[in-house]
N, C-alpha and C positions, 0 to 999 in steps of 0.2 A: 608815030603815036600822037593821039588829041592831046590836045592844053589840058584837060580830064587829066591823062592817065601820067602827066609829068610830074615830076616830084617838086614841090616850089625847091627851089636855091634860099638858102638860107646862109648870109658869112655872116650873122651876127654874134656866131659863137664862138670866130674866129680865134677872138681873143684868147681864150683860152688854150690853145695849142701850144702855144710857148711858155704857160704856165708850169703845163702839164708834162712839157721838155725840160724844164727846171728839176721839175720833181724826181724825172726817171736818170737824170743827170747824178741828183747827187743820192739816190739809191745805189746805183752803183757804184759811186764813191766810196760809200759806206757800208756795203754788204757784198759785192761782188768782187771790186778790184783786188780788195784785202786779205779775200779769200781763197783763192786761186782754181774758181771753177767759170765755165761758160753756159751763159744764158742762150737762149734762144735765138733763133735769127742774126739776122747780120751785125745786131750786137753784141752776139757771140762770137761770129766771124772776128771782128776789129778786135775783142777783148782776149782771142789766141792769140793775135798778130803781135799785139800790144804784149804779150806775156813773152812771146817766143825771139820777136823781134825789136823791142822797144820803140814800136811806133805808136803815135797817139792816136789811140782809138777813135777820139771825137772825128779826126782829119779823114780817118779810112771808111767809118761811119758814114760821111757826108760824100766822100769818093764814089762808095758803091750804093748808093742813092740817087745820083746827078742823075745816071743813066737810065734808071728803073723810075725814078719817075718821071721821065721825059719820054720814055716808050709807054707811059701810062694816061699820059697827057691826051695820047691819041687812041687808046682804047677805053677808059671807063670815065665816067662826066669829072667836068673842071673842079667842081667845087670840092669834090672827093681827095682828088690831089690836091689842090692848093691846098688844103686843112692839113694833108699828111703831109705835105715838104715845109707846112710851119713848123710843125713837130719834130721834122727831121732835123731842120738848120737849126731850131733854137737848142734840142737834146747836143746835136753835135758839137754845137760852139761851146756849151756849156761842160761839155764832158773835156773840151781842149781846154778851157779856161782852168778847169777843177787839176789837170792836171800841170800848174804852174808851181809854183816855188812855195809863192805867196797862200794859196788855197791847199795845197798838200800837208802843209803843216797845220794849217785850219782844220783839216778834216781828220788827222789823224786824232783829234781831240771825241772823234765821233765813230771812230770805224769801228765796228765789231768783228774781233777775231775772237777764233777759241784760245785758250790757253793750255788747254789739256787734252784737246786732240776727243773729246765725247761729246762735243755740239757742233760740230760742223753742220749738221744738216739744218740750224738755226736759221743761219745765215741766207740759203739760197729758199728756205718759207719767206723770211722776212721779206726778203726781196722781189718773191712770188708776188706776195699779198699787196703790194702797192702798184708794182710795174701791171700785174692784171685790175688792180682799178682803173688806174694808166686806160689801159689799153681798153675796160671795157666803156671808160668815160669816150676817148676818141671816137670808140664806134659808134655811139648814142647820138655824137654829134656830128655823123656823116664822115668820120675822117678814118686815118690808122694811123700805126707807128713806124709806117714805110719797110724798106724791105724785102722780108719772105712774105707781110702780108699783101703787101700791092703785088709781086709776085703769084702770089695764088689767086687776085681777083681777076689778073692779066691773065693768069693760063682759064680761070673760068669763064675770061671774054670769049675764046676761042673754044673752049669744049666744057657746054655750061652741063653737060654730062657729068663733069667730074665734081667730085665734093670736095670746097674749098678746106675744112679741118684737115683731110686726111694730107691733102697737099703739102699743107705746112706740118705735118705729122712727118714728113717722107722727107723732107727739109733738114726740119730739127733733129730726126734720128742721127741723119750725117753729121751735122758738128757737133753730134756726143759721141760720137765713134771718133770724130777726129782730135775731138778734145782728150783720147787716154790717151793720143803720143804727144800732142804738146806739153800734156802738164807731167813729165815723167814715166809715163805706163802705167796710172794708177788709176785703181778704178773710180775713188774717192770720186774726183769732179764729175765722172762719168752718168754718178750715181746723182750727186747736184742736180747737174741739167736736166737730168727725169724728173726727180720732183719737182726742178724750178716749171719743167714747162706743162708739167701738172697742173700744180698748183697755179699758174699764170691763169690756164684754159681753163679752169673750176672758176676763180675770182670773175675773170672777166666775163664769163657766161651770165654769171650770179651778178652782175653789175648790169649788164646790158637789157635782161628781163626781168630781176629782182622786182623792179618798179613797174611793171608790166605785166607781172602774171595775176593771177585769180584761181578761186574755186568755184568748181561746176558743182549743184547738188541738182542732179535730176531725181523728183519725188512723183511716186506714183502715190496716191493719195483720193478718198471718197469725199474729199472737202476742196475740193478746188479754188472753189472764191472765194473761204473766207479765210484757208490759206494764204492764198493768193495776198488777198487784203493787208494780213498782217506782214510779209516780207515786204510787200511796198512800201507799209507805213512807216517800221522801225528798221528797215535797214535801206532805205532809200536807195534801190536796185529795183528796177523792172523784173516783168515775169511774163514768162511765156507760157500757153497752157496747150495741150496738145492732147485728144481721145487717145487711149489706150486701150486695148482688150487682153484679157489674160489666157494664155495660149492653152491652158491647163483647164481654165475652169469657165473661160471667154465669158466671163461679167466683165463689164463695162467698167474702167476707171479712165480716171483721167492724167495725166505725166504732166506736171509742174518743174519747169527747167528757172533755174537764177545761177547766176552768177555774181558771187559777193568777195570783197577782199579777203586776204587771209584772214585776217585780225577778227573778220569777224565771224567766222567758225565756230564761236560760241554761242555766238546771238541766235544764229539759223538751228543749229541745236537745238538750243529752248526754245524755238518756237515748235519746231517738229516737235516735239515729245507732247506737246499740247492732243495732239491730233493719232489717237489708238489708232492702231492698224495701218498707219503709214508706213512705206517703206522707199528708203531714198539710198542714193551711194555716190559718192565724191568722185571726180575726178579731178588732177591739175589744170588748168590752163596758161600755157608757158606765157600768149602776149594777148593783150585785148586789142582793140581798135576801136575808134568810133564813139559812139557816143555812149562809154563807162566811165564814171564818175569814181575816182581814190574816194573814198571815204574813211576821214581819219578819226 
């Protein structure tokens, strides 16, 4: 591949990885341990074992990681890993530390359980909603949360055929199956883990494009330029103008394309309604690139 088409290396964002292991550290502390279901991935995995077998999650955590990311070392680029085994050592240490004497009594000052048995499913949203910011901040910054997902980017190295979601879909399904015999035969946790790894994949999706999507208005329209004019002046966004002909009646128009932030969906509104006889229709656009300008 040319110097063109290489991605720069960036470790400046490094820092953050062990921040963000702190955080997913004592979420679980406080929403997952307490409550006796399994999340996602192989912090699902350690957090049966941890239930079934009283071993500490953070140590089994960091165990089935050594090896997936040292097989990942040599299939997908360095800085990918190095970001996800920051995340992994600093979550892991931090999940062995939470589990001491001294921080278990700390935390119980914090854990939320139900009391009456009609909020459980609180619990494993709460935990959704942070561990997928979690997770969709890592991915933003080049990295993951090690893994089922370096797992699925390692079977994507070898058959980029496959779709990396469903992989970890095919993952996750297993230790929610495996999670109704360790937590008694109940369906309760079984039903947790579904949501949690919902709600994970909504959050994180919605994190990693949130900042990065737009709205398409392509406008067919008999004013082109001075359309045109006013989307440039008041929402400081380019415009594309492209001939049109109408299939029906084949007079001549012209197709006015922008793309503007959400926010400003009302702007572009009033200006169309200026202009009789236009006719325009929205579409999403999930990521921009290049040279689009946030306008806040």
């Amino acid at each position: 591949m040319s110097s063109a088409g290489k991605r720069k290396t960036d470790y400046k964002s490094a820092w953050i990885f062990p921040i963000l292991g702190l955080i997913a550290a004592a979420t679980y502390a406080v929403f997952i341990f307490p409550n006796s279901f399994a999340p996602a991935g192989v912090g699902g995995i350690s957090t049966m074992v941890q239930e079934a077998l009283h071993f500490n999650a953070g140590y089994l955590n960091l165990i089935i990681n050594i090896p997936i990311l040292i097989t990942a070392w040599f299939l997908v680029d360095r800085e990918f890993v190095i970001k996800s085994a920051l995340f992994t050592a600093s979550f892991s240490g931090f999940l062995m530390l939470f589990r001491t004497e001294r921080f278990l009594e700390f935390f119980q000052k914090f854990q939320y359980t139900s009391t009456n048995g009609n909020s459980n499913i609180l619990a494993p949203v709460a935990a959704a909603v942070i561990i997928g910011s979690v997770y969709g901040f890592t991915l933003r910054k080049h990295g993951c949360t090690g893994g089922t997902d370096v797992v699925s980017f390692c079977i994507k190295h070898y058959h980029p055929e496959y779709n990396v979601a469903w992989i970890g879909f095919a993952l996750n399904s297993v230790i929610a199956v495996v999670s109704f015999f360790v937590y008694d035969q109940k369906f309760e946790p079984v039903i947790c883990c579904i949501i949690y790894c919902f709600v994970v994949s909504t959050v994180g999706n919605s994190v990693v494009k949130g900042a990065q999507s737009a709205l398409k208005f392509e406008i067919v329209t008999d004013n082109p330029e001075a359309l045109s004019k006013e989307l440039m002046t008041e929402l400081k966004h380019g415009v594309t103008m492209i001939s049109a002909e109408g299939a029906y009646t084949h007079e001549l128009k012209s197709l006015v394309i922008c793309i503007v932030n959400k926010h400003q969906i009302a702007d572009i509104q009033r200006i169309i309604e200026r202009y009789p006889g236009t006719f325009t229709y929205i579409t999403s656009v999930s990521e921009t690139l290049g040279n689009f300008i946030k306008i806040k």
